[in-house]
N, C-alpha and C positions, 0 to 999 in steps of 0.2 A: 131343462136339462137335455141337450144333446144324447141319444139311444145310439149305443153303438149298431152299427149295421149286421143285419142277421146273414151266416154263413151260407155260402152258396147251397144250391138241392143238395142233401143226402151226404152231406158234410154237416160235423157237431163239433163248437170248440168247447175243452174242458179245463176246468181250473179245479187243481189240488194245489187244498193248502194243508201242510201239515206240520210236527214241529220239527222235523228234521229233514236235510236234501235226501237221504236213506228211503226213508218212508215214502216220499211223496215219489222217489224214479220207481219203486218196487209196484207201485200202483200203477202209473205209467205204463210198466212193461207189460203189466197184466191187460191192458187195453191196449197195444200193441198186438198182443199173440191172438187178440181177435179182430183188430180191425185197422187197417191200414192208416198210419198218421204222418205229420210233419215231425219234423225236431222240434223237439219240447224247447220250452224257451222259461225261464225261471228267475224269479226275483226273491229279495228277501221279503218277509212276511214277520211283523213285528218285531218286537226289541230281541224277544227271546231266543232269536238264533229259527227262528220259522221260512217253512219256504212256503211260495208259491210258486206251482208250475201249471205252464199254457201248452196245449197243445191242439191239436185239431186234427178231427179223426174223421174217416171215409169209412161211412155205412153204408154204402153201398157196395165196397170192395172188402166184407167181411168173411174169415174165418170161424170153425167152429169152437167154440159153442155157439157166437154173437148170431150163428144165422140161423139155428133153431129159437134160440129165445126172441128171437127179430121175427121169426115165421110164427110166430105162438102167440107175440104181445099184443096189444089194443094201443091205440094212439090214448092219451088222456085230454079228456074236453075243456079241462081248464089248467091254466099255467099254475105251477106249483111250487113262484118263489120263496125262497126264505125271506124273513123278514130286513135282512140286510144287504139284501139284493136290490139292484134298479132295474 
C-alpha cells in the first residue's frame, strides 16, 4: 500500500469527520483562530449525510492559546493511530 507523503516542516494536515457539515466547519474554525491554514476541502462521509473535512494547518505560524500549549507539550515517542488508520 502506497503512504501518502508526510506534510512539509511544521505543517499538520487534519481530517474531521463528523455527522453533519455544521459540526465539522465549527471545529475547523476553532483550529483556525489558533493556527494558520489552507481552505478546508470536504467530502461526504458515509450514507448518513456525514462530512469529512481536510485541511492543513501552519504550527509554526500560531496564535494563542496554540503557542502556549505548543511551548508546554512533549513530542510523543510513538505514533498513536487508531485502529482504522493506515
Amino acid at each position: 500500500m502506497d503512504q501518502e507523503p508526510l506534510p512539509s516542516e511544521g505543517n499538520a494536515e487534519v481530517r474531521i469527520v463528523a455527522a453533519t457539515p455544521e459540526v465539522a466547519r465549527r471545529v475547523a474554525e476553532v483550529l483556525r483562530r489558533c493556527f494558520a491554514s489552507s481552505e478546508q476541502r470536504s467530502y461526504p462521509a458515509g450514507q448518513e449525510g456525514g462530512t469529512r473535512l481536510h485541511l492543513t494547518i501552519d504550527t509554526a505560524r500560531t496564535a494563542e492559546p496554540a503557542r502556549s500549549w505548543l511551548a508546554t507539550s512533549e513530542s510523543a515517542t510513538e505514533d498513536h493511530a487508531h485502529s482504522d488508520e493506515v
